[in-house]
C-alpha positions as CSV (number, residue, x, y, z in Angstrom):
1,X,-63.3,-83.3,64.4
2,X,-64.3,-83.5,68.1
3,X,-62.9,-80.2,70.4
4,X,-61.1,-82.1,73.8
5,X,-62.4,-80.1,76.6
6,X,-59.8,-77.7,78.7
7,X,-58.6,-79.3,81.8
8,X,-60.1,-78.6,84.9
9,X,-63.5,-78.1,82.8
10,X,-66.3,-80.5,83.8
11,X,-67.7,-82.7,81.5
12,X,-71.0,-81.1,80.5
13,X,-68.9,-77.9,80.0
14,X,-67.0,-79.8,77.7
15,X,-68.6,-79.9,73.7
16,X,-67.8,-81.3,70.5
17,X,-67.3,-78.6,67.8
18,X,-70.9,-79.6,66.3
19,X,-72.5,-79.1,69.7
20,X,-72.7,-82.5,70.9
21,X,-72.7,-82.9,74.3
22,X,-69.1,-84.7,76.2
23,X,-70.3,-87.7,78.9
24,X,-68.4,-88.1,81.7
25,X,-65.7,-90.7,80.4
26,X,-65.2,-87.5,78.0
27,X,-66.3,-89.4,74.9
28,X,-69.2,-87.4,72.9
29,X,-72.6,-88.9,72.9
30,X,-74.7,-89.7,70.2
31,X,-73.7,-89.1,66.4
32,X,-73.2,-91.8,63.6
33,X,-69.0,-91.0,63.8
34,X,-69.0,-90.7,67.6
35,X,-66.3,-93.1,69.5
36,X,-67.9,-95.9,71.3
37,X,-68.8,-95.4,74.8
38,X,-67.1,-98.5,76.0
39,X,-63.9,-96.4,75.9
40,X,-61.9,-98.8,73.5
41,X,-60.2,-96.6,70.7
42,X,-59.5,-97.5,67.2
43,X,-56.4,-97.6,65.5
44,X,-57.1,-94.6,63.3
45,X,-58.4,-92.3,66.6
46,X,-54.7,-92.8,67.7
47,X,-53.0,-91.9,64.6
48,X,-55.6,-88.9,64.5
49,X,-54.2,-87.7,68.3
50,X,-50.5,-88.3,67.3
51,X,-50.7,-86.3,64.4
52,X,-52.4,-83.5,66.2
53,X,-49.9,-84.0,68.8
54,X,-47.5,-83.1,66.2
55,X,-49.1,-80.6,64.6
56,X,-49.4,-78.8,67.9
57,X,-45.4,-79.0,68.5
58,X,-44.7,-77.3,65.2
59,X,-47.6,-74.8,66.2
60,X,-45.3,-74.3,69.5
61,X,-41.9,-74.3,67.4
62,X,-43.1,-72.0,64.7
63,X,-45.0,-69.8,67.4
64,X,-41.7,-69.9,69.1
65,X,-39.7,-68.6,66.3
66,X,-42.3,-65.5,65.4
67,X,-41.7,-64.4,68.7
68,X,-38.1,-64.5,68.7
69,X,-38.4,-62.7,65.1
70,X,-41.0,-59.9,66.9
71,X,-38.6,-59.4,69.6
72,X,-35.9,-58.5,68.1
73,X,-37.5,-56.1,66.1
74,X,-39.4,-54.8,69.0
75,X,-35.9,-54.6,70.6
76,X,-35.3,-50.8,69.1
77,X,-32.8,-49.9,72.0
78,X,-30.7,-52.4,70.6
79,X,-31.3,-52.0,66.6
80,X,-30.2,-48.6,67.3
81,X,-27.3,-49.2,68.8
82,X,-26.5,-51.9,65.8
83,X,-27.0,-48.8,63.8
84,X,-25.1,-46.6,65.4
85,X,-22.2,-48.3,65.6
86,X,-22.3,-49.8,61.8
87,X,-22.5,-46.1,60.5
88,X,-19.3,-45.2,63.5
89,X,-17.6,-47.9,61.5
90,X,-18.4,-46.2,58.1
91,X,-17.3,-42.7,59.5
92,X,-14.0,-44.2,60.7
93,X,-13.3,-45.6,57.7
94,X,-14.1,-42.8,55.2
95,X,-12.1,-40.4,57.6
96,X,-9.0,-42.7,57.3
97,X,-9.0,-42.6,53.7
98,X,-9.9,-39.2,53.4
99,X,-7.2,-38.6,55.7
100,X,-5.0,-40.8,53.5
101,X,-5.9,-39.0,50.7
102,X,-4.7,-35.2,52.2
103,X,-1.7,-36.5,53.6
104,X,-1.0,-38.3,50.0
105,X,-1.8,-34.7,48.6
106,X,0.4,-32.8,50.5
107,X,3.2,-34.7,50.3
108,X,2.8,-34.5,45.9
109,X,2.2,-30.6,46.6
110,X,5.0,-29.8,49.0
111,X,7.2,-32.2,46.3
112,X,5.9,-29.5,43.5
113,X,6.2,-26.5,45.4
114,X,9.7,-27.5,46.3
115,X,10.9,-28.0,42.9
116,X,9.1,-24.8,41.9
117,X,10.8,-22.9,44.3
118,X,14.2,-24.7,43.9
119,X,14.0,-23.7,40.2
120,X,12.6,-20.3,41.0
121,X,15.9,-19.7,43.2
122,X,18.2,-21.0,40.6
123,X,16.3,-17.7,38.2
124,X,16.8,-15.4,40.4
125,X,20.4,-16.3,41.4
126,X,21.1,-16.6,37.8
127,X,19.5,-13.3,37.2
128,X,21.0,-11.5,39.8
129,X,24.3,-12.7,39.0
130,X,23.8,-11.8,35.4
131,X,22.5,-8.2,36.5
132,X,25.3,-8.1,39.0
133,X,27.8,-7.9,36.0
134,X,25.7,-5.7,34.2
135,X,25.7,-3.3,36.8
136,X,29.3,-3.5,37.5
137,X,30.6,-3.2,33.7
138,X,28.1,0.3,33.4
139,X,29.3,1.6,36.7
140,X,32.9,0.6,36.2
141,X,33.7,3.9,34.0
142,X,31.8,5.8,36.5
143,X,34.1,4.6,39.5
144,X,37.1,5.4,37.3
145,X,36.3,9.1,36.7
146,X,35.4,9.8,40.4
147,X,38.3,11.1,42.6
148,X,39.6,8.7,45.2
149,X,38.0,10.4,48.0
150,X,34.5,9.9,46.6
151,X,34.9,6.3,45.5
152,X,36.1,5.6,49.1
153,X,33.3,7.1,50.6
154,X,31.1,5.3,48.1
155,X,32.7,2.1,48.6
156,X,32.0,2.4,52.3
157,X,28.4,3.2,51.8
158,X,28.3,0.5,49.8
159,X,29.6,-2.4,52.3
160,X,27.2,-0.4,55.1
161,X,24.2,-1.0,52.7
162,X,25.6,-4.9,52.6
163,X,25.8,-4.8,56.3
164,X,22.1,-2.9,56.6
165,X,20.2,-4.9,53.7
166,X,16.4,-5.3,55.9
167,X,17.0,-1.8,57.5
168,X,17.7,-0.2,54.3
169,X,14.9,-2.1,52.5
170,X,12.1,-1.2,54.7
171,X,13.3,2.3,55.0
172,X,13.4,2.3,51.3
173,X,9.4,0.6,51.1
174,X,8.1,2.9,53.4
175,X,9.5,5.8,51.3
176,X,7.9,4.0,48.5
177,X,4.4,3.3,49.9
178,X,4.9,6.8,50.9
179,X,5.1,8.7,47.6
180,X,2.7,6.6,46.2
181,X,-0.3,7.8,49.1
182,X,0.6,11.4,49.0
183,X,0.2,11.2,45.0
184,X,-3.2,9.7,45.3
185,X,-4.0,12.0,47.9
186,X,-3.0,15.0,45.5
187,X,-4.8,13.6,42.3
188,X,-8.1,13.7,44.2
C-alpha cells in the first residue's frame, strides 16, 4: 500500500510506506507493483482509492461519535446536575408517600382513640350513675335522722360544692399531695 504524501509537502518529501521515493507527478518510482509513470491508472487503483475514501468517512463518522460519547462524560457539571435532580425526584416522591402514609395513620388512630374514649365515657357515666344511686340509697337514712336545720345546711353545701367543682378539686389535690410529702418527709 503506497502512503499519499500530505498536501503542501513536496514531492521528494513525499515516500511510499516501503521507502520508495515519490517523483514529481506523485507516482512512486521504481518497484515491480509501482503505477506506471505515464500517469494512466488502472481500474483496480480506483476501486483501491474509493474504498479508502470510504473507509476514511466511517473513520470520521465513528471518530465523530467517540467524541460525542467522551464529551458527555467529560461533561461532569451536567451529569451531576442529571443526578441531582433524579435523586430530587426520588426524595419527592418517597416524602409524598411517606407523608401519605402518616396522614393515613392518623386518621385510623384518631378513628381508634375516638371510639376508645367514646366507650371509655359511656363507663364512667354508667359508673358514676350506678355509684350515684349507691351513694344516695346509703346516705338516704343518714339525711332522715339529721334535724332539718343540718340537712339544710348540708344540702346547701352540697349545691356550693356543684357550683365550685375545679376549686374544690384542686383545693382537695393539694391537700392530698400534701399529706402525702409531709409523710415521706416524717418516715425518713
Amino acid at each position: 500500500m503506497t502512503a499519499a504524501g500530505m498536501p503542501g509537502e513536496s514531492p521528494e518529501q513525499q515516500t511510499v510506506e516501503a521507502g520508495t521515493p515519490v517523483q514529481e507527478d506523485g507516482v512512486a518510482s521504481g518497484g515491480a507493483g509501482g503505477i506506471a509513470a505515464q500517469g494512466s491508472a488502472s481500474p483496480a487503483a480506483a476501486d483501491d482509492a474509493e474504498q479508502l475514501k470510504q473507509e476514511i468517512e466511517r473513520t470520521r463518522e465513528q471518530l465523530g461519535a467517540t467524541v460525542e460519547q467522551l464529551a458527555a462524560k467529560a461533561d461532569v457539571k451536567a451529569r451531576a446536575r442529571g443526578k441531582a435532580a433524579e435523586l430530587a425526584g426520588r426524595m419527592k416522591n418517597t416524602v409524598a408517600g411517606t407523608r401519605e402514609q402518616a396522614l393515613t395513620r392518623t386518621g385510623n388512630l384518631r378513628g381508634q382513640l375516638a371510639g376508645t374514649a367514646g366507650m371509655a365515657r359511656q363507663k364512667a357515666i354508667t359508673a358514676g350513675q350506678a355509684g350515684k344511686g349507691q351513694l344516695q340509697q346509703r346516705i338516704a337514712p343518714v339525711r332522715e335522722a339529721l334535724p332539718d336545720p343540718v340537712g339544710q345546711a348540708v344540702a346547701k353545701g352540697a349545691g356550693t360544692a356543684r357550683q365550685h367543682r375545679v376549686p374544690l378539686a384542686v383545693a382537695a389535690a393539694v391537700l392530698i399531695v400534701g399529706l402525702l410529702a409531709f409523710r415521706q418527709w416524717r418516715n425518713r
